[in-house]
C-alpha positions as CSV (number, residue, x, y, z in Angstrom):
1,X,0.0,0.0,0.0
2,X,1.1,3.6,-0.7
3,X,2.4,5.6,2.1
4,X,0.0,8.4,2.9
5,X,0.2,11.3,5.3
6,X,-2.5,13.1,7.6
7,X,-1.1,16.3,7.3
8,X,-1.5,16.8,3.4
9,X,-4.2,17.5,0.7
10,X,-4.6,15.2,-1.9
11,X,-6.2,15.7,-5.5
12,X,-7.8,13.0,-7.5
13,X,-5.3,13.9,-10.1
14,X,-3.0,12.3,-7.3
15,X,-0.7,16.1,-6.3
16,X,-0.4,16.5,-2.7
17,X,-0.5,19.5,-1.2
18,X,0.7,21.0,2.2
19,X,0.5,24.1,3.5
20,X,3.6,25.9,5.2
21,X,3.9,27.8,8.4
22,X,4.6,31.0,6.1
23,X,0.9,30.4,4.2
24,X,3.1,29.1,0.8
25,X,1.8,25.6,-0.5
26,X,4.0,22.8,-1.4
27,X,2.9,20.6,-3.9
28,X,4.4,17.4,-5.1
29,X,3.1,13.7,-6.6
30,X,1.6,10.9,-4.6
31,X,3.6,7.8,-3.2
32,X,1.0,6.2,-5.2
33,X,1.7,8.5,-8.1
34,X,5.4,8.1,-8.4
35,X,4.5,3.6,-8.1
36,X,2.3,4.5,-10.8
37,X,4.5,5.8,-12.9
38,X,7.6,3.8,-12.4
39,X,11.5,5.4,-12.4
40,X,11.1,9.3,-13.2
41,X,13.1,10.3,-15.6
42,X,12.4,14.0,-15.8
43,X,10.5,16.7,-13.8
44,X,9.6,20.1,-15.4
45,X,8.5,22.5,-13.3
46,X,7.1,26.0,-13.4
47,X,9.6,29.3,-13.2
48,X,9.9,30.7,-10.1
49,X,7.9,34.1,-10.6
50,X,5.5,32.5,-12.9
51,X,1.8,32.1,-11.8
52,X,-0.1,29.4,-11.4
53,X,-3.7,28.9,-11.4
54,X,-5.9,26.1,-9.6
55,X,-6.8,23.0,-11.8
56,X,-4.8,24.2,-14.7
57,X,-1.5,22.3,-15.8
58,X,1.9,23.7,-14.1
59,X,4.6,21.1,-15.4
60,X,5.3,17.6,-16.3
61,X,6.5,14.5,-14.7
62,X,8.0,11.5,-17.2
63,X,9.1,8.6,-16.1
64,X,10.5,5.1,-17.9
65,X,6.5,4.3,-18.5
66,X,4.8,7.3,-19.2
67,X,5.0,11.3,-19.1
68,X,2.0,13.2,-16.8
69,X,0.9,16.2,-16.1
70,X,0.5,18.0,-13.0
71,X,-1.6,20.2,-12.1
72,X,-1.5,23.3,-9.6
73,X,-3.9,22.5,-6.4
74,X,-4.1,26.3,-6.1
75,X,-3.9,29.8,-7.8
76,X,-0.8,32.1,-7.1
77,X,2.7,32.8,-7.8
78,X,5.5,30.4,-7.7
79,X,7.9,31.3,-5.2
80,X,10.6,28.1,-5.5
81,X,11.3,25.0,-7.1
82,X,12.9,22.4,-6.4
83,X,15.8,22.4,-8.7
84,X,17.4,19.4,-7.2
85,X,15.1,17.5,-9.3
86,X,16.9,18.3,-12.8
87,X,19.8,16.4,-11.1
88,X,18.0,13.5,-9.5
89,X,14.3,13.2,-11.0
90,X,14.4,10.0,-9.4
91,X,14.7,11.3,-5.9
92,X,10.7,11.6,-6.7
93,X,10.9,7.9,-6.4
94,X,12.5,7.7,-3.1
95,X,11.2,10.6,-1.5
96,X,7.8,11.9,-2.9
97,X,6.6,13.7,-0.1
98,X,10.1,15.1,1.2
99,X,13.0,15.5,-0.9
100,X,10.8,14.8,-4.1
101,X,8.8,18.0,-3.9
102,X,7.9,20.3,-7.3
103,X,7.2,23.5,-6.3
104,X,6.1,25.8,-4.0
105,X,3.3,28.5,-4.4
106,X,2.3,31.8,-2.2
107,X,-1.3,31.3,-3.0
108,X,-4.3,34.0,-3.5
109,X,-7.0,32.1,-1.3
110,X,-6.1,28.8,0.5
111,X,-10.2,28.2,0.5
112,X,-9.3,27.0,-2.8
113,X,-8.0,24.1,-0.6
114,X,-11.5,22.9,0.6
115,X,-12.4,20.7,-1.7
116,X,-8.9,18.5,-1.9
117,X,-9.1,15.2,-0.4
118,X,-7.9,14.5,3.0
119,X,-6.1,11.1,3.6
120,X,-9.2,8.9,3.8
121,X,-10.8,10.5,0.8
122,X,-7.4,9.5,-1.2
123,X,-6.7,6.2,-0.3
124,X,-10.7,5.6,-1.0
125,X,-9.8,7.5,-4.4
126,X,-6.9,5.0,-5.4
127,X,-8.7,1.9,-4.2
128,X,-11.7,2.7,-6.5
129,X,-8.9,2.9,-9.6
């Protein structure tokens, strides 16, 4: 089974989400995800600066199997990425909620949030796939 955590967001699209003590949002693929997908290959990610808006796509993930997109949880600005990733895609792999993050967003209205999944309503999600 998947390694899930009670302190994130999910989307059915299978992003997680959590939010920081300085209001940004992390955002990053599901342990589920990443099995999914197999090895990652390469991670594209938006440019810090650039804005993002909620439900709309905001880079790609490609792995050995299959190339995804992912899409923002939330509307704002970018404010990092995690540029170890160009290195060491695969790091997704060993480390999706830690290391393996995208980026990171200082969003307009975290009520955009509400209607993410919490744990529960993800591992229901993936066990109805």
């Amino acid at each position: 089974m998947s390694e899930l955590r009670s302190e994130l967001k999910y989307l059915p699209s299978h992003e997680w989400v959590r939010v920081e003590e300085d209001g940004t949002v992390t955002i990053g693929i599901t342990d589920h995800a990443q099995e999914s997908l197999g090895d990652v290959v390469y991670v594209e990610t938006p440019e810090v600066g650039s804005n993002v808006s909620a439900g709309e796509e905001a880079g790609v993930v490609e792995s050995v199997k299959a190339a995804s997109d992912i899409y923002s949880p939330i509307t704002g600005e970018v404010v990092a990425v995690n540029e170890a990733l160009e290195d060491a895609p695969e790091t997704v792999n060993g480390s999706p909620y830690d290391d393996g993050w995208f980026f990171r967003v200082k969003p307009e209205d975290l009520s955009e949030l509400d209607g993410a999944l919490d744990m529960d309503g993800y591992k229901a999600a993936i066990e109805e796939e």
